[in-house]
N, C-alpha and C positions, 0 to 999 in steps of 0.2 A: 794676727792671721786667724782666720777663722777654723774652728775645727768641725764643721757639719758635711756629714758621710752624703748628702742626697748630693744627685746630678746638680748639676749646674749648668746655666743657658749657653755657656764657653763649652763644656766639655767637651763637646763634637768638633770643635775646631781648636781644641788646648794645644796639643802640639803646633799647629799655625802659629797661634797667639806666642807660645814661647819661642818659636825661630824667628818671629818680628822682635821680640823683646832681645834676643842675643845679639840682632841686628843694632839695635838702639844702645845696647850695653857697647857695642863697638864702636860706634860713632861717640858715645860720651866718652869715650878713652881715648878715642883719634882727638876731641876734643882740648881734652886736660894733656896730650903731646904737642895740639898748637901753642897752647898756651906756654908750655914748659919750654915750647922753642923758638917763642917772642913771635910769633906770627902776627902778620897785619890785622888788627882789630875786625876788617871790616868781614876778612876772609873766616875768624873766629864768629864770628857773629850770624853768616851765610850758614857754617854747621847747625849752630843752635839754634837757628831758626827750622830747618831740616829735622832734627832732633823735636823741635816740639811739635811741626806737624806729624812726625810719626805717632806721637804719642798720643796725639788728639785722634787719630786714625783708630789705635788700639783701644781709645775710649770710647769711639763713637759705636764699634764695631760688639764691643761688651756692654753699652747700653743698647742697642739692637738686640743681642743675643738676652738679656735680663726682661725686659719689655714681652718678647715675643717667646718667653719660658717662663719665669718666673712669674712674671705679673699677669700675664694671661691664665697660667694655672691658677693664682691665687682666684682671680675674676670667675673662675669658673666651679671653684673649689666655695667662693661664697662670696656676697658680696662685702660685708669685712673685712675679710683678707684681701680679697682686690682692691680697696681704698687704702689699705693698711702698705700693701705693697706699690702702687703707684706712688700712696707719698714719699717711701722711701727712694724711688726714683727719681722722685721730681728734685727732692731734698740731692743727691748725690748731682743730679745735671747741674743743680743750682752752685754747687761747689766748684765742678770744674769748669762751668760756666764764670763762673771767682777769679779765677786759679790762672 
């Protein structure tokens, strides 16, 4: 976990971001209770599907907020830091572009 005091491109919408995550923490628990109660595979599988688009949603929505705070500040801050911080963008899409 990161320990830096500056803003961040989420901050303005943190609380959002963690009432979708408490959200997603419910459904992974509804999940591990289908499972625990031999539910129909396919019905187990309709959740987790649910479950990962939320979480691509919460992705896509913090590389939006990163992109259009971070990296723009960097870009504008120098051009260095704007190369320096897009790569790091590009490198993290590329991850859960993976994933």
């Amino acid at each position: 976990m990161s320990t830096h005091t500056a803003t961040h491109g989420y901050t303005k919408d943190r609380e959002a971001y963690l009432k979708r995550m408490r959200r997603i923490e419910g459904q992974v628990r509804g999940i591990e209770r289908m499972i625990a109660d031999d539910t129909y595979c396919i019905d187990v599988l309709t959740q987790i599907s649910a479950v990962t688009k939320a979480l691509q949603a919460v992705s896509l929505g913090l590389i939006e907020d990163h992109l259009g705070h971070c990296v723009v500040g960097a870009a504008q801050s120098s051009e260095e830091e704007g190369a320096a911080k897009l790569k790091e963008a590009t490198d993290a899409i590329a991850r859960l572009w993976k994933s």
